[in-house]
Structure formats: structure tokens, C-alpha cells
PLY file of the C-alpha trace (Angstrom):
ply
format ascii 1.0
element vertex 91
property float x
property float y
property float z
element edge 90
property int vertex1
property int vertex2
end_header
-17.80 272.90 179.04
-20.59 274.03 181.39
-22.46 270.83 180.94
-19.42 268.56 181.79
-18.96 270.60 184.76
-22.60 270.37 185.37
-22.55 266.55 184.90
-19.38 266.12 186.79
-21.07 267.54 189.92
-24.04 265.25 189.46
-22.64 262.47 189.63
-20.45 263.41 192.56
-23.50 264.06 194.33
-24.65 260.81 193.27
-21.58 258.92 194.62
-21.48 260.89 198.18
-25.35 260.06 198.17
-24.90 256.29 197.76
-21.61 256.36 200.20
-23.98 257.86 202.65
-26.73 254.73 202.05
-24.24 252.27 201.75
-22.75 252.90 205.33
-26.48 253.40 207.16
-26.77 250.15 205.78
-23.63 248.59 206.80
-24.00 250.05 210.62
-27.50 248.43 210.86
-26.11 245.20 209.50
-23.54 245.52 212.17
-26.14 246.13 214.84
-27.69 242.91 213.64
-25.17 241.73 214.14
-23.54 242.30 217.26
-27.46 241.15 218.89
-26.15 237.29 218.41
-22.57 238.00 218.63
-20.05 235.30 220.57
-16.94 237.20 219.95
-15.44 239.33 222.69
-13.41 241.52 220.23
-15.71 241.73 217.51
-18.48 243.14 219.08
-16.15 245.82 221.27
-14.82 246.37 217.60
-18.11 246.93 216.13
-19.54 249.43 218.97
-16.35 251.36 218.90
-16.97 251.75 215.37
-20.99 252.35 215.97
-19.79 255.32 218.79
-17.42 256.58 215.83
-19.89 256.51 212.94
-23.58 256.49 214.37
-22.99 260.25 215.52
-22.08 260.70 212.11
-25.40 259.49 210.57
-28.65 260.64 209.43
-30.41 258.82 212.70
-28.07 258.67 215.58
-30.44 258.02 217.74
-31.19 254.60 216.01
-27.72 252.86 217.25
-28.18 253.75 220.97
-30.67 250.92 221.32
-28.16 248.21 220.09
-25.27 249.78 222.23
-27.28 249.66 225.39
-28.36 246.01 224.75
-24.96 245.00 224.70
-24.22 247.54 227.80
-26.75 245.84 229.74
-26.55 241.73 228.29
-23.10 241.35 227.45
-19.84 240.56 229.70
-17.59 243.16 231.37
-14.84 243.65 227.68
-18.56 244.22 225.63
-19.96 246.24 228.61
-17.01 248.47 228.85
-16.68 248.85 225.15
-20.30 250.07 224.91
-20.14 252.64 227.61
-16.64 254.10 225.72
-18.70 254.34 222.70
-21.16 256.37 224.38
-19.23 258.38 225.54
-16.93 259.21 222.63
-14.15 257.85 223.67
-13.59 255.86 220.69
-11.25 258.22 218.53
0 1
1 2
2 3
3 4
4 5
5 6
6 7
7 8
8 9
9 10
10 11
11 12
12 13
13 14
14 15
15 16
16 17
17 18
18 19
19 20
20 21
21 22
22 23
23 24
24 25
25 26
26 27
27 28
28 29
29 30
30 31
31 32
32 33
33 34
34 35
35 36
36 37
37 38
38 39
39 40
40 41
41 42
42 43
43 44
44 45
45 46
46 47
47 48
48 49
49 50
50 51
51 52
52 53
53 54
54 55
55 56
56 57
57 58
58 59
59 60
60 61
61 62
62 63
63 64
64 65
65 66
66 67
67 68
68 69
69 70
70 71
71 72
72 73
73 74
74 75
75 76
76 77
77 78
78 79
79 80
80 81
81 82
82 83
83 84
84 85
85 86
86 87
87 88
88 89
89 90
């Protein structure tokens, strides 16, 4: 019994490991992203959910770069959704 209970944590380790990878991953997509992006809404979407997540991650500091690119470059919508997810106003 021990070692099903013993295997049962390992791979639930495992599984919150490769969640963990598999949404760094996704965000920096995203940030890719949103460098070339032409849609208003998508790219407010995507920083609101960058100011959600990022804080969340293993390198915050990583997103800020592509938020204040698009708080600097973008138009007003992108603007003002980059400052509210900087300032955690996203939730």
C-alpha cells in the first residue's frame, strides 16, 4: 500500500510540475505574441491575463518588459489595459 501511495504522490508532483512548465510557456508565447498584435481586444485580453498569471510565476519580473512595450507603443484600449495589469486590477 505504501508504495502506491508513494507512487501516487509522484506522479502528482509530476503533473503540478509540468502544469507549472506548460503555462511559463504559454505566457511567453503570449508575450510573443502580443509584440505583433493588430487586435484591440486580444492583446488587452492577453495582458489582463499576463497581470493575473505573471505574478503567479517562477519569473515575474520577465512579463513586465512585454507589458510596458505595449504601455508605451500601443493605442489608448492596449495602453490602458497594460497599466490595469500592472497594477492588479485585473481580478
Amino acid at each position: 500500500m505504501l508504495k502506491h501511495i508513494t507512487s501516487f504522490s509522484h506522479v502528482i508532483t509530476e503533473a503540478a510540475v509540468c502544469v507549472c512548465v506548460c503555462v511559463c510557456v504559454g505566457l511567453a508565447h503570449l508575450c510573443e505574441f502580443i509584440e505583433d498584435c493588430e487586435h484591440v481586444e486580444l492583446a488587452t485580453r492577453i495582458l489582463h491575463l499576463l497581470g493575473r498569471e505573471g505574478p503567479r510565476s517562477k519569473k515575474p519580473h520577465s512579463y513586465i518588459r512585454f507589458i510596458y512595450n505595449r504601455v508605451l507603443l500601443e493605442a489608448p484600449e492596449v495602453r490602458a489595459g497594460g497599466c490595469g495589469s500592472r497594477s492588479g486590477g485585473c481580478d
